[in-house]
Each structure stands twice: as structure tokens, then as C-alpha cells.
N, C-alpha and C positions, 0 to 999 in steps of 0.2 A: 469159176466165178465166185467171187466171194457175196458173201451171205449174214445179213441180221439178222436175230431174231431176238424183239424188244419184248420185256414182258412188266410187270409193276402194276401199269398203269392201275386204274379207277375213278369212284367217286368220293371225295374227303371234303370236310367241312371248310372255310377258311381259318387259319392258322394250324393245319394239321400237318403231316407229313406224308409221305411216300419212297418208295425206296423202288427206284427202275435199275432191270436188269437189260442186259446186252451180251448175246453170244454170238462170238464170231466163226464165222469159220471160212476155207477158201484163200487165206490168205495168210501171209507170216506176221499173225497178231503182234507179238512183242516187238517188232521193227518197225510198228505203225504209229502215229501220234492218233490217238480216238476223242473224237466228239460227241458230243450231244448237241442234235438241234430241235425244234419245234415250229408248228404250223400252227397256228390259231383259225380259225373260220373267217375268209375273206381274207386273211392275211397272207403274205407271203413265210417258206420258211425262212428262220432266224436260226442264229448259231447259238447257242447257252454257255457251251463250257468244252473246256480241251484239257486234256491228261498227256504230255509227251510219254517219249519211250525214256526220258531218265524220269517221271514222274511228277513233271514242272505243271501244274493248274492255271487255270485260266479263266475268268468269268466274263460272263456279259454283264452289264451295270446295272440291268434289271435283277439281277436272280446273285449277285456278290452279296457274303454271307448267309446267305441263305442255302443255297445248293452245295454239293461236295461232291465232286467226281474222284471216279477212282480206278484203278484196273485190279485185274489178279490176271499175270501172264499165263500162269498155269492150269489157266481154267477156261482161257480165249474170252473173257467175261471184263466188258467195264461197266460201271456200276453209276449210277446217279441218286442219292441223296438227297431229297428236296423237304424243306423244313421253312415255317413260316407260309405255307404257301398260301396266295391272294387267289381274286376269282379271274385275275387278269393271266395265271397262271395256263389256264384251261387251252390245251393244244394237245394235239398229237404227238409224239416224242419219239424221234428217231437218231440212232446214233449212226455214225459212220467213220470210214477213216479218214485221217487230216492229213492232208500231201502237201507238203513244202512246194513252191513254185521258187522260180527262180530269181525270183527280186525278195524271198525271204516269206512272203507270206502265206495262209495257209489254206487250205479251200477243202471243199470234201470230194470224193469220193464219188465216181458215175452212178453206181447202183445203191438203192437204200432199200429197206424193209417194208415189212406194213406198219409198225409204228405202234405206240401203245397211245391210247387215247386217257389221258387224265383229265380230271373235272373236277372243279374247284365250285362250292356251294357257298354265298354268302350267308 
């Protein structure tokens, strides 16, 4: 069964940074395209950002420029990068992997983590 474990999270002021980590295991990390998504309180979760396997990014409209996702295959680790960040920011952060369906588009993954919880202070 595959396996996350998110770590980064905290509390940072608004405009400060953070740097989440993601370690995979349970599955053939570098064949997978890996996500980031987030929960907010009351919200549903939301998708952030995608790294394919040839290393193509992808942002949500909220978080472009701002965030940088990234992998290291050789470490089963994708990495999130969040800079600028606002108090609208503040969710839980979970990655997973990104599965192609077959009309092309991309969805996650059955099992998730427990998530690292960031918190943005205005």
C-alpha cells in the first residue's frame, strides 16, 4: 500500500515562506506524476500543484508564482516550496500521486497521509 509522509508544515507570518516535504514509499515513485493538494477548515480539498515524471509543473491560479514544486526521484521525496504566502494560505497539505484517466486528465490517488498543517498569521 502506498504511503505519505508530509512534513514542513507550521506557523509563518504573511509574506514568509515554507518549504514541505513528501516521502513516498509503496510505490514506483519516479513512474508516478505527484501532487500537492490542501484542505482549508470548512473547505473541501483542493489540488495546488503537479510535477509529472518528465518534470512538467503545474499550478492552481491561487498559489502560480508563488509555490514551486519539485521531485528528487532518488530519494522518493516531492518537495513544495511556498513563498509569498497569504493567511488564505492556511490548510492542511497533503501530497499524493496523480493518475492519468483516460480522457487525459488527472485525479489522485485512493490513500493520502495525515497531512502537515500550515498556518499563515496576518
Amino acid at each position: 500500500q502506498v504511503q505519505f509522509v508530509e512534513s514542513g508544515g507550521g506557523l509563518v507570518q504573511a509574506g514568509g515562506s515554507l518549504s514541505l516535504s513528501c516521502v513516498v514509499s509503496g510505490t514506483a515513485f519516479s513512474a508516478n506524476a505527484m501532487a500537492w493538494y490542501r484542505q482549508a477548515p470548512g473547505k473541501q480539498r483542493e489540488w495546488v500543484a503537479q510535477v509529472t515524471t518528465g518534470g512538467i509543473t503545474n499550478y492552481a491560479d491561487s498559489v502560480k508564482g508563488r509555490y514551486i514544486i519539485s521531485r528528487d526521484n532518488a530519494k522518493n521525496t516531492v518537495y513544495l516550496q511556498m513563498n509569498s504566502l497569504k493567511p488564505e494560505d492556511t490548510a492542511v497539505y497533503y501530497c499524493n500521486v496523480h493518475l492519468r484517466t483516460s480522457n487525459g486528465e488527472f485525479v489522485a490517488g485512493d490513500y493520502w497521509g495525515q497531512g502537515t498543517q500550515v498556518t499563515v498569521s496576518s
